[in-house]
C-alpha positions in Angstrom: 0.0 0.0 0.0 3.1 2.4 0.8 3.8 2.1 -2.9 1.0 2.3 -4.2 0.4 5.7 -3.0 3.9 6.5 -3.8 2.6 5.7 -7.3 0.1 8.3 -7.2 2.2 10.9 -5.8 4.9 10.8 -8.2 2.9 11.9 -11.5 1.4 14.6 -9.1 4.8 15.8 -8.2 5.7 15.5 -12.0 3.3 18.0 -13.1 4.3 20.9 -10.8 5.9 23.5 -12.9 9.3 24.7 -11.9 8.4 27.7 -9.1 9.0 31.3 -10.2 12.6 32.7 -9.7 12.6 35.4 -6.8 13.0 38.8 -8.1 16.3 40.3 -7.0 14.3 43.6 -5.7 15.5 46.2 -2.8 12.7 47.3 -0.2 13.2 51.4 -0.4 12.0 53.1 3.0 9.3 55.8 2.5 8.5 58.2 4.4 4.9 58.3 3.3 1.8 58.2 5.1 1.2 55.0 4.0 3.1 52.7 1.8 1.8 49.1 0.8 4.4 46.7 -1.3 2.9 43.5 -1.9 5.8 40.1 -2.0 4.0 37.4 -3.3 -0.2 36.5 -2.7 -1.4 37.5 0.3 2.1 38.9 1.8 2.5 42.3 2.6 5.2 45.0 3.7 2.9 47.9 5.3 4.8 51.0 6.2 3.3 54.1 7.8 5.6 56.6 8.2 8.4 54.7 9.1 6.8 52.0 11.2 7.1 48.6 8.8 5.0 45.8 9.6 5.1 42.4 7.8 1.7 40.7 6.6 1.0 36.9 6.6 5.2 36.7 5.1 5.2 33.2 3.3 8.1 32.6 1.1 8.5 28.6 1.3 6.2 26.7 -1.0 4.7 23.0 -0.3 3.6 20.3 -2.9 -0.4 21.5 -1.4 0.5 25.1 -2.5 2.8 26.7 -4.2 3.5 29.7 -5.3 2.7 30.9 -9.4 4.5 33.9 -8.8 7.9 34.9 -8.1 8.4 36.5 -5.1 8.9 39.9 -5.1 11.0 40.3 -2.2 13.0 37.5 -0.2 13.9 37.4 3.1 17.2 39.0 2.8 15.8 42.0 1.0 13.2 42.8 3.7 13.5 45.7 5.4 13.8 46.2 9.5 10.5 45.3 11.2 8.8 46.8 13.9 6.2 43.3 14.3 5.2 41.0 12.1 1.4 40.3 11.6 -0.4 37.0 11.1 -3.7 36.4 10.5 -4.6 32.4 10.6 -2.5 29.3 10.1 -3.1 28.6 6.6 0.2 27.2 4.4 -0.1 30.4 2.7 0.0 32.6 5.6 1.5 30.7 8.1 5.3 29.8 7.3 7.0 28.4 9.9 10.6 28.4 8.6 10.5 31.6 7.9 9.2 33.1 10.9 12.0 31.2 12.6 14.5 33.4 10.8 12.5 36.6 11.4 12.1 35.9 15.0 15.8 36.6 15.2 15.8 40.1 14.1 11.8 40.7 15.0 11.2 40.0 18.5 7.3 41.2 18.3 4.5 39.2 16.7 0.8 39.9 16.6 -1.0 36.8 16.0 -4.9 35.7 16.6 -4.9 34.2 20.7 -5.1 30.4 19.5 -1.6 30.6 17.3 0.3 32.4 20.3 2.2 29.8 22.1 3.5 28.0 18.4 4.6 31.7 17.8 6.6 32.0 21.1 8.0 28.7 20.3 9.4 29.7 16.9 11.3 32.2 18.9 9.3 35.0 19.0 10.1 37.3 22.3 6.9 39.5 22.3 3.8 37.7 21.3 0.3 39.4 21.2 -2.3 37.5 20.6 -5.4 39.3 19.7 -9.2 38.2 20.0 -11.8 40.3 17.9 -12.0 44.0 18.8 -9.4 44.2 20.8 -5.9 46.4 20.1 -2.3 47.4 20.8 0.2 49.9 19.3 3.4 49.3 17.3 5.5 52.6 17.3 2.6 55.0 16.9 0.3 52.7 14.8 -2.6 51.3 16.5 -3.7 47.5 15.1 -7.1 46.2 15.9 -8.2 42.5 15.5 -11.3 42.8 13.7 -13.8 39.8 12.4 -13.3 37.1 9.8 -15.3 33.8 8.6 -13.1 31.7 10.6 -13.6 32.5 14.2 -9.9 31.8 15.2 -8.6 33.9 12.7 -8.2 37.4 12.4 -8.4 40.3 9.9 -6.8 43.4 11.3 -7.3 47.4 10.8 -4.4 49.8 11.2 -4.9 53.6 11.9 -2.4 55.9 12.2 -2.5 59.7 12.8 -2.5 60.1 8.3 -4.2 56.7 7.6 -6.8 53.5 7.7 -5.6 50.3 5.9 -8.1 47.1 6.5 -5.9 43.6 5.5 -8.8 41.1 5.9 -6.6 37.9 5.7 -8.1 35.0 3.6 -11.6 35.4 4.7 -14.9 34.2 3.0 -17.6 36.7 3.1 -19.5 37.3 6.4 -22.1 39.1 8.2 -19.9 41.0 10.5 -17.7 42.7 7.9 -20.4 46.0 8.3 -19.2 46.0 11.6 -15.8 47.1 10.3 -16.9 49.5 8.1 -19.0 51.1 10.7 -16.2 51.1 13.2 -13.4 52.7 10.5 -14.9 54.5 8.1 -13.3 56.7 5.9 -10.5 53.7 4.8 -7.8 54.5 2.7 -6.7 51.0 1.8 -8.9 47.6 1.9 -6.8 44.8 1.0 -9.3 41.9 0.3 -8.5 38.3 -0.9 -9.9 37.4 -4.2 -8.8 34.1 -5.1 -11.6 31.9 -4.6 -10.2 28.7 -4.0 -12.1 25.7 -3.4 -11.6 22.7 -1.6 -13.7 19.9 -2.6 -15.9 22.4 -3.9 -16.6 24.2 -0.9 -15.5 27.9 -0.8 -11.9 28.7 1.9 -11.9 32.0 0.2 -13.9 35.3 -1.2 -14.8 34.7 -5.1 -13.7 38.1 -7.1 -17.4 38.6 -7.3 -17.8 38.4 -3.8 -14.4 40.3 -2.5 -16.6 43.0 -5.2 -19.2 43.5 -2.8 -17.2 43.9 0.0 -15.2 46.8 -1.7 -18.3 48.2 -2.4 -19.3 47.9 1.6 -16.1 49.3 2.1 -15.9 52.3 0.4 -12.3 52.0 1.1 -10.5 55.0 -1.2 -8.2 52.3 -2.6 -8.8 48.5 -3.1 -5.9 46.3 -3.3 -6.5 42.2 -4.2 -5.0 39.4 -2.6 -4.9 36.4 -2.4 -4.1 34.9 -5.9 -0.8 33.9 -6.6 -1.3 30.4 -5.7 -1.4 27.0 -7.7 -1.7 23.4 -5.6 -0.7 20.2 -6.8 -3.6 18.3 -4.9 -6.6 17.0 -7.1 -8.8 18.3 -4.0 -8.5 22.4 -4.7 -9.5 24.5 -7.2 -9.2 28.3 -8.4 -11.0 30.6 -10.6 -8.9 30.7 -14.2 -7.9 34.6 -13.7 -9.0 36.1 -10.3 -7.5 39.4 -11.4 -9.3 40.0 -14.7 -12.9 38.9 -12.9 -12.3 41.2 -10.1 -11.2 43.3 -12.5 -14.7 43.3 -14.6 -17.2 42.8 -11.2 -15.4 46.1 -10.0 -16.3 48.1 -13.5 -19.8 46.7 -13.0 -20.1 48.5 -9.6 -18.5 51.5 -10.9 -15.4 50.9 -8.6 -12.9 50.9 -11.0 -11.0 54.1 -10.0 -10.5 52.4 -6.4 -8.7 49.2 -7.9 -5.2 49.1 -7.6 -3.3 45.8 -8.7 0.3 45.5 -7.1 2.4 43.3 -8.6 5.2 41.0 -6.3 7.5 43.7 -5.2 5.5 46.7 -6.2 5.3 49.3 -3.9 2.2 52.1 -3.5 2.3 55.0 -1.8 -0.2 57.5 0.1 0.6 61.1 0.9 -2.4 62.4 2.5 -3.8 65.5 0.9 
């Protein structure tokens, strides 16, 4: 039997393309209000005024996912961190071996309550673990756990004195997302997951179609996507054919398209408020 499933892994393993060569980019410091460079899917470099803050950082790939883009930055090009942010345990979002490295330079990790003690024991010195509606501050910026579908994972708003930035993590839709609006209004930056993947059929993620009509709940200023620059090798999961282009379109149809803004791996936006 041990063979027989080796059988059945091998032409599995066979048809995984080669993964995307890391781009050999530099992180440049802003001092913007806000400044949002996206590394690779749902990984994010947020930087307000100084004050960096590393998003769900996954840069090791797995035969269940794997990454279809190259990553924009690598570990070694990252820039000093004030915390890093996570916001569920998913093998997208939740890369162990390399938050064992970046617990060596970045003692402070904000994580959802349930994931705290197997972030203290990747080496993490400070570990908060947030529970819905609750907060702390990272060198002037103030983070709030807010909803998601999952209830042991987190999405998370960050306000500074300039600006509002909602990163909703890879959430499906749910009821309690006008809660957010109505507590942070006026956002500057939603970053919503779009890539609709399915397992077994069953929805782990927004549809572009749905991550639509949360931008249009929103009213962010800016909408940034998420959440789509993953392939898996298991039979079991599935993704819409272009994520971008249908969020693309089901923004148009609401009349949102001025809010869109699509970062490549190791672009870099930023925000000087008016």
């Amino acid at each position: 039997m041990r063979y027989a499933g080796l059988a059945l892994l091998l032409p599995l393993l066979a048809a995984c393309p080669p993964l995307p060569q890391a781009r050999q980019a530099t992180f440049h410091p802003s001092d913007a209000a806000l400044t949002v460079t996206r590394i690779v899917h749902g990984s994010f470099v947020l930087e307000m005024h100084g004050t960096r803050l590393l998003v769900d950082p996954w840069f090791n790939s797995t035969w269940v996912m794997r990454q279809r883009e190259a990553l924009g930055l690598t570990p070694a090009s990252l820039p000093k961190l004030s915390a890093v942010l996570l916001t569920g345990d998913d093998v997208t979002r939740f890369d162990p071996s390399a938050l064992k490295d970046l617990a060596t330079t970045t003692p402070r990790a904000i994580v959802p309550p349930a994931m705290r003690e197997r972030v203290v024991a990747l080496g993490f010195h400070d570990v908060t673990g947030l529970a819905w509606w609750e907060r702390t501050d990272v060198d002037g910026v103030t983070i709030t756990a807010v909803p998601t579908s999952a209830p042991q994972e987190n999405g998370y708003v960050l306000v500074s004195p300039d600006s509002r930035l909602y990163f909703a993590g890879d959430t499906k839709p749910f009821a309690d997302m006008v809660d957010v609006q109505t507590a942070f209004p006026h956002l500057d930056v939603a970053i919503l997951p779009i890539g609709g993947r399915r397992r077994l059929g069953r929805a782990q993620q927004m549809t572009p179609e749905q991550a639509s009509d949360a931008a249009a709940l929103l009213k962010a200023a800016r909408v940034v996507p998420s959440g789509f620059g993953a392939t898996s090798g298991s039979p079991l999961l599935s993704f819409p054919n272009d994520a971008v282009a249908d969020f693309r379109k089901a923004m148009e149809q609401k009349g949102l398209a001025g809010s869109l803004l699509i970062l490549e791996p190791g672009e870099s936006w930023h925000y000087a408020k008016p």
